[in-house]
C-alpha beads as a LAMMPS data file, in Angstrom:
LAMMPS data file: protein, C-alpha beads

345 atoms
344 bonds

1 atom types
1 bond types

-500.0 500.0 xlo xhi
-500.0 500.0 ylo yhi
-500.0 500.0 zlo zhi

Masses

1 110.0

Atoms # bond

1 1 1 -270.484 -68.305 323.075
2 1 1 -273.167 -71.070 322.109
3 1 1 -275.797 -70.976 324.820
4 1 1 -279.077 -73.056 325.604
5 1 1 -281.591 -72.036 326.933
6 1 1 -284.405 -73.916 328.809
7 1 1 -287.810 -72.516 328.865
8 1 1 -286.489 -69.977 326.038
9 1 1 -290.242 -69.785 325.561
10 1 1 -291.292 -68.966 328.911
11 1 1 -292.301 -65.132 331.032
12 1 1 -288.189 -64.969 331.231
13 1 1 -287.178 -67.052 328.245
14 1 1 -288.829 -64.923 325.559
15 1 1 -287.261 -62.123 327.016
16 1 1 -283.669 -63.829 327.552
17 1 1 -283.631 -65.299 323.693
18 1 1 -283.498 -61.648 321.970
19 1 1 -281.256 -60.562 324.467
20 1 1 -278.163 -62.775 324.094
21 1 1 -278.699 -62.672 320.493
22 1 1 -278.503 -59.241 320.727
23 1 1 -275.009 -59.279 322.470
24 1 1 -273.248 -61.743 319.900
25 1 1 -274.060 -65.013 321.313
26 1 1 -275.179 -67.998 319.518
27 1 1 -278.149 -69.067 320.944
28 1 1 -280.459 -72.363 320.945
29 1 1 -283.551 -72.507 322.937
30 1 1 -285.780 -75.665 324.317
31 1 1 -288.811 -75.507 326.368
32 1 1 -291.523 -78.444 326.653
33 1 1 -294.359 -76.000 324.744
34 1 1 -296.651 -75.876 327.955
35 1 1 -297.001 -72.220 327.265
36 1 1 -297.096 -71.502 323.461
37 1 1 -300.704 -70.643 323.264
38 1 1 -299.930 -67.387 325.173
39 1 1 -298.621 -64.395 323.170
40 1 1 -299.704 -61.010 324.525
41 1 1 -297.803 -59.472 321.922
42 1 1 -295.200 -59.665 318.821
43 1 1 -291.519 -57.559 320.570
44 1 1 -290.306 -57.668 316.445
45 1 1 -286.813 -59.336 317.353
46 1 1 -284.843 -62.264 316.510
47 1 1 -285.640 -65.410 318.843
48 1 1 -284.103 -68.498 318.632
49 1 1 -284.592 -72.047 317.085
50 1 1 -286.517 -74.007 319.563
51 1 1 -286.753 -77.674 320.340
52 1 1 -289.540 -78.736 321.997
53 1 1 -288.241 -80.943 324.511
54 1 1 -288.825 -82.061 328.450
55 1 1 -285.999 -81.507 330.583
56 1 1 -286.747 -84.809 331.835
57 1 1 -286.097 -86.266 327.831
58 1 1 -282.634 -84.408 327.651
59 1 1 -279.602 -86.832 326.786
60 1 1 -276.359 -85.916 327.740
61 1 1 -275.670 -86.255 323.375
62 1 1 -278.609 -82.988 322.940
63 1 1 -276.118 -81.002 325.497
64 1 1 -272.654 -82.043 323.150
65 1 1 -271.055 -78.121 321.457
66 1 1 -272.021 -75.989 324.251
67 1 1 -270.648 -73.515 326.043
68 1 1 -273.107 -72.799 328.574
69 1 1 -276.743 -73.372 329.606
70 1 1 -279.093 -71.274 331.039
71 1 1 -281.819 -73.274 333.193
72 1 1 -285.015 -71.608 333.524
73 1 1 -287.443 -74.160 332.557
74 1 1 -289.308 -75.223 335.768
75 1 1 -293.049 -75.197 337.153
76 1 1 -292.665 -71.639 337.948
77 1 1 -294.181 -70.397 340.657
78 1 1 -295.249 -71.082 344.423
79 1 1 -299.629 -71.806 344.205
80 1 1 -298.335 -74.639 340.763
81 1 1 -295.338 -75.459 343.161
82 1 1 -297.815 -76.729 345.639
83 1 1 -300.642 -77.394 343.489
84 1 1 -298.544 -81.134 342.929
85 1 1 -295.838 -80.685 345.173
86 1 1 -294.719 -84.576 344.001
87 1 1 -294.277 -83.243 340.181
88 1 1 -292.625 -79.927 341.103
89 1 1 -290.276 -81.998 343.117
90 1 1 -289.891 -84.608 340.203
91 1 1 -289.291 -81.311 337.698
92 1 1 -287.732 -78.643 339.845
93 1 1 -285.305 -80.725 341.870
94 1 1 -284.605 -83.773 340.598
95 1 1 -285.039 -83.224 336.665
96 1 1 -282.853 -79.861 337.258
97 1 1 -280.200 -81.825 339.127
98 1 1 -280.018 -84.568 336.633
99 1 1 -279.780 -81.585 333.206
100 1 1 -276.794 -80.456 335.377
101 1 1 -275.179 -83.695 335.732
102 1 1 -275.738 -84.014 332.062
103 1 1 -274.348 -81.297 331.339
104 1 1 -271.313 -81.789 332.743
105 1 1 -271.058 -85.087 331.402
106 1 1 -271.102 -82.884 327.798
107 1 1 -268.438 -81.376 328.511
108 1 1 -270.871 -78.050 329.075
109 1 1 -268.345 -75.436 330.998
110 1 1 -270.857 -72.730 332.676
111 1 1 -274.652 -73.561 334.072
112 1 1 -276.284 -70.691 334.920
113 1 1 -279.240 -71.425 337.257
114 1 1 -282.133 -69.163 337.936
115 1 1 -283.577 -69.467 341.782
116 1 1 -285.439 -67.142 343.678
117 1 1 -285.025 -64.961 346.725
118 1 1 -288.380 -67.400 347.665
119 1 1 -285.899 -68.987 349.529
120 1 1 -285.227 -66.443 352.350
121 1 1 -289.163 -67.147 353.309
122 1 1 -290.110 -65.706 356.260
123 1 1 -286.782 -63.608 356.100
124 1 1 -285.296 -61.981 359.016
125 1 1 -284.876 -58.407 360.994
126 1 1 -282.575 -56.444 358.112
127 1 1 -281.653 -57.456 354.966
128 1 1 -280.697 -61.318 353.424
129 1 1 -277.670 -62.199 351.782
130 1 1 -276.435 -64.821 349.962
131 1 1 -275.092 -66.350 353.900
132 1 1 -278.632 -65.545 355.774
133 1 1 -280.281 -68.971 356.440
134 1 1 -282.766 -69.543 354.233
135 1 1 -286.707 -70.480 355.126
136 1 1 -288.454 -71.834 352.047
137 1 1 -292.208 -72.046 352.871
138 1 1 -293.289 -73.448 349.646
139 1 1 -291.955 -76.705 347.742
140 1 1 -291.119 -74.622 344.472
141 1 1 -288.599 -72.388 347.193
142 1 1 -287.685 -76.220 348.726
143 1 1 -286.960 -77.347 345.526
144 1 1 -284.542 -74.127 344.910
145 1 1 -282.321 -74.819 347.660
146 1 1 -282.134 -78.222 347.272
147 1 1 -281.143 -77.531 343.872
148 1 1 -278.660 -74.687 344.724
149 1 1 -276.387 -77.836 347.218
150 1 1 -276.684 -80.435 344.657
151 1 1 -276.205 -78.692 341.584
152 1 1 -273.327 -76.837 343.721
153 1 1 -271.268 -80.384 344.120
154 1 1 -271.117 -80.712 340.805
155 1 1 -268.396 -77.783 340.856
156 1 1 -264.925 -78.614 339.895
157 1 1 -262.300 -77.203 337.142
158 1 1 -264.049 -78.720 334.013
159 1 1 -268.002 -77.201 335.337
160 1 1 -268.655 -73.640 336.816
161 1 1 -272.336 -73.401 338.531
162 1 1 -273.502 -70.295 338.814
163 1 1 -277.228 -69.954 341.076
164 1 1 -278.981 -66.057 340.576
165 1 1 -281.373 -65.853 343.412
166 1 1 -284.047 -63.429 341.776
167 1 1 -286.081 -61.042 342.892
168 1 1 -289.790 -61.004 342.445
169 1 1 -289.735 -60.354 338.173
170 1 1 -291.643 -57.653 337.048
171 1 1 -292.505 -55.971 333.566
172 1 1 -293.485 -57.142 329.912
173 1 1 -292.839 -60.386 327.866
174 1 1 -294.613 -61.557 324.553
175 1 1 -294.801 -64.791 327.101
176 1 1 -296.476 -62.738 329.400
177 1 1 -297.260 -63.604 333.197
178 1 1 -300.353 -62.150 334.912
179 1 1 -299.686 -63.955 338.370
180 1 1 -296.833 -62.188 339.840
181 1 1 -297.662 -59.101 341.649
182 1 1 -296.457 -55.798 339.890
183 1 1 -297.996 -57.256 336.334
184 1 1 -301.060 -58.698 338.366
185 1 1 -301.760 -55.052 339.901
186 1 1 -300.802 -53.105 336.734
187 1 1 -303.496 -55.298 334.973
188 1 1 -306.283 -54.677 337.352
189 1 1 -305.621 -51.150 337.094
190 1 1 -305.867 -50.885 333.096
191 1 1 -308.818 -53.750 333.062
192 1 1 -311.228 -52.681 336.130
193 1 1 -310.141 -49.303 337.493
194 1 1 -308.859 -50.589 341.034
195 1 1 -306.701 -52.752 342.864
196 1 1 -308.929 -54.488 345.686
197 1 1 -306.780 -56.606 347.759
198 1 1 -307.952 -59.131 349.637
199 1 1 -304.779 -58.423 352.455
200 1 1 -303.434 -55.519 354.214
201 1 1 -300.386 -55.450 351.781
202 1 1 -297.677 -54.985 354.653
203 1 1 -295.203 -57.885 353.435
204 1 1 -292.480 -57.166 351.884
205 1 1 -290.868 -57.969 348.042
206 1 1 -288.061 -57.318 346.597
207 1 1 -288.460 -56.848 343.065
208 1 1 -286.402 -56.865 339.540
209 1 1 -287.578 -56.216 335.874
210 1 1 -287.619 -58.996 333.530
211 1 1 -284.773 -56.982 331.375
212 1 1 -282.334 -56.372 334.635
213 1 1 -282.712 -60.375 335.147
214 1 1 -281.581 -61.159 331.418
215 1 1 -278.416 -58.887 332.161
216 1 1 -277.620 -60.572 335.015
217 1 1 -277.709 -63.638 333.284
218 1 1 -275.346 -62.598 330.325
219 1 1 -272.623 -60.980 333.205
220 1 1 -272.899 -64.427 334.505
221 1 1 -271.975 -66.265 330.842
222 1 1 -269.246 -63.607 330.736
223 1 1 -267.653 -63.126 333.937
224 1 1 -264.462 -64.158 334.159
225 1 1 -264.594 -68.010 335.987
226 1 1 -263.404 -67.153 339.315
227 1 1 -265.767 -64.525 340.057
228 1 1 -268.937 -66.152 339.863
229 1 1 -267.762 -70.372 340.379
230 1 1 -270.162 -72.037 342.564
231 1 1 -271.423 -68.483 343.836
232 1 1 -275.263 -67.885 344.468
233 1 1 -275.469 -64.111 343.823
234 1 1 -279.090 -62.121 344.577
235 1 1 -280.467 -60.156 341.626
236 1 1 -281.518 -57.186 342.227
237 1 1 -281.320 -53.638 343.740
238 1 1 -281.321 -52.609 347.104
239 1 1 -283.749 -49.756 346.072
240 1 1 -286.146 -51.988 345.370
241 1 1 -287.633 -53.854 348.356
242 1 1 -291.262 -52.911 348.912
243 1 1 -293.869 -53.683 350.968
244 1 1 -296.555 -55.290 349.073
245 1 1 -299.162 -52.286 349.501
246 1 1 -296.639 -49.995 348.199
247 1 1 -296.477 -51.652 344.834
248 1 1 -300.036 -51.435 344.859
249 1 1 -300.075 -47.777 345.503
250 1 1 -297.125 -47.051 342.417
251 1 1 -299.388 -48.610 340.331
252 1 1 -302.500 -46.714 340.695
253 1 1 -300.006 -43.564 340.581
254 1 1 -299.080 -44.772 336.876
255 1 1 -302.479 -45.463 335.921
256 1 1 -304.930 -42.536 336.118
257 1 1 -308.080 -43.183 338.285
258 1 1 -307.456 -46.109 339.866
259 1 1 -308.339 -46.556 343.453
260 1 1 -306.789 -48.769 345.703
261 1 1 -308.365 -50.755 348.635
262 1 1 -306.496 -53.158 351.554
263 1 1 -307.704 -56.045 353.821
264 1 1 -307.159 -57.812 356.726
265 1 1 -303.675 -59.610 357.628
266 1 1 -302.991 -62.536 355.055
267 1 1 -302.123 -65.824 356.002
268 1 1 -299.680 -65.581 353.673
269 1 1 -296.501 -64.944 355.895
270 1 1 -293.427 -65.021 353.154
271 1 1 -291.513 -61.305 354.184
272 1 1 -288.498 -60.782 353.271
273 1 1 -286.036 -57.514 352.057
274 1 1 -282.751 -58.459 350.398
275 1 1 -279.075 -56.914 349.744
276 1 1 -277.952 -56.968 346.471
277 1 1 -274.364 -56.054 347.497
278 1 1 -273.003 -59.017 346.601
279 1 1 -273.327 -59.449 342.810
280 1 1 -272.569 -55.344 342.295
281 1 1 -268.797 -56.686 343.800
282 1 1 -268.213 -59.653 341.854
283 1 1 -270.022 -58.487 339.003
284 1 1 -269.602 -54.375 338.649
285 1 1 -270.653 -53.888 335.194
286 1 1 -274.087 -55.288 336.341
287 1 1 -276.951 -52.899 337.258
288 1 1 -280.732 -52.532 337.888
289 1 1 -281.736 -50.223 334.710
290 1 1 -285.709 -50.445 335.982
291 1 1 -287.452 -49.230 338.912
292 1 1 -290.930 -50.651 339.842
293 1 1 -292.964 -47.592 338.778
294 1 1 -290.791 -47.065 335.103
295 1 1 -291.976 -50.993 334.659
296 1 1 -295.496 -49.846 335.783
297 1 1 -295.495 -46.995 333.135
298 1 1 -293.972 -49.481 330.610
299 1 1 -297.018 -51.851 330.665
300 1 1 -299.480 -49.215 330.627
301 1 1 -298.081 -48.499 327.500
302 1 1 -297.758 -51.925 326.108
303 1 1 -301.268 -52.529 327.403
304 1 1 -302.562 -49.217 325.309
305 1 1 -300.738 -50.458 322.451
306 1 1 -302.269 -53.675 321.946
307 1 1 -305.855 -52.443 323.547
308 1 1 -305.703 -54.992 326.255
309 1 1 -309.018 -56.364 327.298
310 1 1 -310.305 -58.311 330.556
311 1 1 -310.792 -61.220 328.577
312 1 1 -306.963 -61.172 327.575
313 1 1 -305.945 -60.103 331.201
314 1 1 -307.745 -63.006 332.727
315 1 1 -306.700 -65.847 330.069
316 1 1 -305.355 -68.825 331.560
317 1 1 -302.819 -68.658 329.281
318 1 1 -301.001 -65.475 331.317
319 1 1 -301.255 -67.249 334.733
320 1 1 -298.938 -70.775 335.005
321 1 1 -301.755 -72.638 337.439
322 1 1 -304.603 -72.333 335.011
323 1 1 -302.758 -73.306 332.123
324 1 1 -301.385 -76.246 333.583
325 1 1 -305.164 -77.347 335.284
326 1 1 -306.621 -76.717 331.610
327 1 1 -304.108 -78.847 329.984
328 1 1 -304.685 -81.805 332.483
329 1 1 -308.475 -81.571 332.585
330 1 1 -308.128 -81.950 329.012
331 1 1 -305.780 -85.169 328.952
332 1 1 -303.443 -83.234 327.013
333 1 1 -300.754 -83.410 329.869
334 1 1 -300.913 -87.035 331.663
335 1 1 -300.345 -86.774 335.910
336 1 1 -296.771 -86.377 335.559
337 1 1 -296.823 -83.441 333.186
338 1 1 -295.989 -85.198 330.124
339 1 1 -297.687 -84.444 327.100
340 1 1 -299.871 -87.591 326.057
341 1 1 -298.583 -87.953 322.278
342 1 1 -296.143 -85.203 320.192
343 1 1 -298.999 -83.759 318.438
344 1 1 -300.141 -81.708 321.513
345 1 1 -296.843 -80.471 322.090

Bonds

1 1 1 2
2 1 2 3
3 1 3 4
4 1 4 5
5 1 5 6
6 1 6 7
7 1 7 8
8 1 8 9
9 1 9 10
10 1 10 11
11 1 11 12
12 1 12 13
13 1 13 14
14 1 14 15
15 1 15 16
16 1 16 17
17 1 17 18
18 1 18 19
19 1 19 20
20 1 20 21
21 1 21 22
22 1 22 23
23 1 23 24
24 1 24 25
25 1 25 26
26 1 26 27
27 1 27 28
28 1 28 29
29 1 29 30
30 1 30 31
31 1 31 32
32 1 32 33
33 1 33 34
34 1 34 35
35 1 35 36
36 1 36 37
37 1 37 38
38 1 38 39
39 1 39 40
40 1 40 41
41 1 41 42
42 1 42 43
43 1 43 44
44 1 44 45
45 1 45 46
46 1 46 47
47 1 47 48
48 1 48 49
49 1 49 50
50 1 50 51
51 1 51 52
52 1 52 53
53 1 53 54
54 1 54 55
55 1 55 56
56 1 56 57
57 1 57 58
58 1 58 59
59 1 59 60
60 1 60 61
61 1 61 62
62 1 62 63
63 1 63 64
64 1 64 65
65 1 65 66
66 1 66 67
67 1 67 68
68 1 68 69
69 1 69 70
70 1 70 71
71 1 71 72
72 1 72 73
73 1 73 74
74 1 74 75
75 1 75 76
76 1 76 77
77 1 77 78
78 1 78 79
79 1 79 80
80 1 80 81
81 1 81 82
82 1 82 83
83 1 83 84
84 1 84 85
85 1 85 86
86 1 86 87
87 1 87 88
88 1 88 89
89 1 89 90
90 1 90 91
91 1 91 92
92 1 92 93
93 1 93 94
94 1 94 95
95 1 95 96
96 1 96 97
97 1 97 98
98 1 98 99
99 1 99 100
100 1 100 101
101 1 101 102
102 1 102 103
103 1 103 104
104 1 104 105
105 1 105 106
106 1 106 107
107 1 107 108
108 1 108 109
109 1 109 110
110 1 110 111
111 1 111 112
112 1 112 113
113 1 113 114
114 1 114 115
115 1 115 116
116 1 116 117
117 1 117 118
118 1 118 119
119 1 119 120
120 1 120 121
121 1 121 122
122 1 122 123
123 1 123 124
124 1 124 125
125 1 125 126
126 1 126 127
127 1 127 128
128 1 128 129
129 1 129 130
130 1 130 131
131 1 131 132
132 1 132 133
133 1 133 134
134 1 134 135
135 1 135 136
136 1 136 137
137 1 137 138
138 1 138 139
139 1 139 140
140 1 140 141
141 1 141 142
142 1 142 143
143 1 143 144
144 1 144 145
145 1 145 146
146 1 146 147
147 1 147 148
148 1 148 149
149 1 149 150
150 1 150 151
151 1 151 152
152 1 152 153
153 1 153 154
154 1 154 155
155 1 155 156
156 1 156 157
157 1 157 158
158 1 158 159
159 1 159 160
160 1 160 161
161 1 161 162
162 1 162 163
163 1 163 164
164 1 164 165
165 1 165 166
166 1 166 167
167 1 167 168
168 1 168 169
169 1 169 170
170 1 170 171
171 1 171 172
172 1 172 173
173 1 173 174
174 1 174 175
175 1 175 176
176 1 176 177
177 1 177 178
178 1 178 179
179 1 179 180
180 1 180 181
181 1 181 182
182 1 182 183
183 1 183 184
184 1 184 185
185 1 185 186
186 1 186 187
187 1 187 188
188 1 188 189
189 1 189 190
190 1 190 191
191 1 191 192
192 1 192 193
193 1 193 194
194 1 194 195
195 1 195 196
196 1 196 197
197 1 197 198
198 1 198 199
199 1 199 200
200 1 200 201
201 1 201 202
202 1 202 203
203 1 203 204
204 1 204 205
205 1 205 206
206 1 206 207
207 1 207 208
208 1 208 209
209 1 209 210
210 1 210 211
211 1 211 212
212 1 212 213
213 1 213 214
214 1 214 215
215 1 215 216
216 1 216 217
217 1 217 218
218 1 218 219
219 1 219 220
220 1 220 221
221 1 221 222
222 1 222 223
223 1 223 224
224 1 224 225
225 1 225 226
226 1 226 227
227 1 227 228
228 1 228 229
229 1 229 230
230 1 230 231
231 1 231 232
232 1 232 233
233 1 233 234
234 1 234 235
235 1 235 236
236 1 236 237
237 1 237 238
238 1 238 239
239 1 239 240
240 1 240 241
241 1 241 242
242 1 242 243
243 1 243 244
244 1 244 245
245 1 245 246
246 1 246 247
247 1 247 248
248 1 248 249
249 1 249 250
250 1 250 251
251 1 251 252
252 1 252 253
253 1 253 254
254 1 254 255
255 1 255 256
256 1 256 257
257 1 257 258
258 1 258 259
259 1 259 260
260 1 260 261
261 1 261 262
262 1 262 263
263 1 263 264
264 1 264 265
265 1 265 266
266 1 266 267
267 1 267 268
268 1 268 269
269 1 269 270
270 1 270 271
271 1 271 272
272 1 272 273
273 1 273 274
274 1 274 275
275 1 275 276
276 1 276 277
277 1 277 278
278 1 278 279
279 1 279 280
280 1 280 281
281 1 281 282
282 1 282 283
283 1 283 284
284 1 284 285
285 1 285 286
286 1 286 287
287 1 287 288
288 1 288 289
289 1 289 290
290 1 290 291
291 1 291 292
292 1 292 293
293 1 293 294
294 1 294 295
295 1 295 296
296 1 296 297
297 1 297 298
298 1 298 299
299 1 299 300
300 1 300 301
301 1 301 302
302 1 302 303
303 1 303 304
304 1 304 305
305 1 305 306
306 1 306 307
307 1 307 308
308 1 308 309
309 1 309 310
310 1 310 311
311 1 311 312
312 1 312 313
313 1 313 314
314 1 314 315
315 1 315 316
316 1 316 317
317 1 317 318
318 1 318 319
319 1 319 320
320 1 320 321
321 1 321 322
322 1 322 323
323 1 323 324
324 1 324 325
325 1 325 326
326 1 326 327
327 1 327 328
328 1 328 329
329 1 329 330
330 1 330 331
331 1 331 332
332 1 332 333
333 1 333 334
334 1 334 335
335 1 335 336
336 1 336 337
337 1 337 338
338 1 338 339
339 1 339 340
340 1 340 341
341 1 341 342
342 1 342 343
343 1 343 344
344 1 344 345
């Protein structure tokens, strides 16, 4: 199968690249280059040819001789989601929407869209599936379900959709992320010693390692059409909703020495716990290789490896807000997130 892949050089991309190549595919990434100053460290596999290209700039002729495309390439997290809620909403809905449409248009057969269980938001008593309502609270989790109807129009004989809600990602990436909260807490531990955290930790997560997301998306290329047409499927495993606190506390297990500490009540209020029944029935060779402390244990290695320092753990680089604020306070990005002339790309 000839995939593209958007964002192939972001947290999931850089994973998701090696992976498909690794399973026969023929794979072509793009990704607008936002991140490519951040390499925590060289994985030694095959990645892709990539074009550096906004989503936005994508013609339905770049889409023409493939099979599928993989959509990951959005602002890609809640704090930049509402940092410019008018650009993630530019990017995230409407820029997603219209690669879709173009896709089609290509004569593109499969779309495989990543969203986020960010969408279940405040969550209810027991567990949310794929038909619980959904509460976004932030406009990157907004921009997910708007994308999720829209996108899901679009289905018909010629174009199978495909939307993989995912769980909180966890574990390492050569395009490494320091701002979601397994890696974030798994840093602090190897860097200062503790996790100190500024709220009591009782809201819950579901979480999913960055290599468990990457199969789910090649079961979705794969699947045969009718299980997976138009369906949004959670990604992840029931085993693996925590409460916040408890991540915390696997961590400091993993990492000898480290002490933990809690605070008062956030005003953060996203909760939610998940069932991942769904995606085990439609798509049964699929399942969760990673638990939350082996991906703990993993980094501490990774992190030993490469002799990770605080200055590398804090570089703006691993955390999507601070990159995006550094490239705009330096006019390399203009207010709508394109870069200012080719060379800075």
């Amino acid at each position: 199968m000839r995939v593209l892949i958007t964002g192939a050089e972001g947290y999931i991309g850089a994973v998701l690249g090696p992976f498909l190549i690794a399973e026969g595919h023929e794979v072509i990434g793009l990704d607008c280059g936002f991140y490519r100053s951040g390499l925590l460290y060289d994985d030694g596999k095959p990645h892709p040819a990539v074009i550096i290209k906004d989503i936005r700039e994508v013609s339905e002729r770049d889409l023409v001789g493939y099979d599928a495309v993989v959509h990951l390439a959005e602002l890609s997290n809640d704090p930049l989601g509402e940092h410019d809620p008018r650009t993630t909403f530019a990017i995230n809905h409407r820029g997603s929407v219209a690669l879709a449409q173009r896709c089609k248009a290509a004569g593109v057969r499969r779309f495989v869209y990543t969203s986020s269980c960010s969408v279940y938001g405040l969550g209810a008593e027991g567990l949310c599936d794929e038909t619980s309502a959904t509460a976004p609270q932030t406009a990157y989790a907004r921009c997910k379900t708007l994308v999720e109807h829209d996108v899901g129009a679009l289905a018909d004989t010629r174009f199978t959709p495909v939307f993989l809600r995912n769980a909180t990602a966890f574990g390492p990436s050569p395009r490494m992320r320091f701002d979601i909260v397994l890696n974030n807490l798994a840093g602090l531990a190897w860097t200062r010693g503790e996790i100190r955290m500024t709220s009591d930790g009782t809201p819950w997560r579901p979480l999913v390692h960055v290599e468990d997301i990457c199969r789910a998306i090649g079961a979705a290329l794969t699947a045969p059409r009718e299980a997976v047409h138009g369906h949004i499927f959670n990604v992840g495993d029931d085993r693996q909703n925590y409460r916040v606190r408890d991540i915390a506390e696997i961590v400091a297990r993993v990492f000898p020495g480290c002490r933990t500490s809690f605070g008062a009540p956030s005003g953060d209020n996203r909760s939610y716990r998940v069932s991942f029944a769904k995606i085990r029935q439609h798509l049964p060779d699929f399942a969760c290789r990673w638990s939350a402390e082996d991906g703990a244990r993993q980094l501490r290695k990774i992190f030993a490896r490469i002799a990770m320092t605080e200055e590398v753990f804090a570089d703006r680089a691993f955390t999507r807000l601070l990159q995006l604020k550094h490239l705009i306070a330096t006019r390399q990005i203009d207010a709508d997130f394109f870069w200012r002339n080719s060379a800075a790309a």
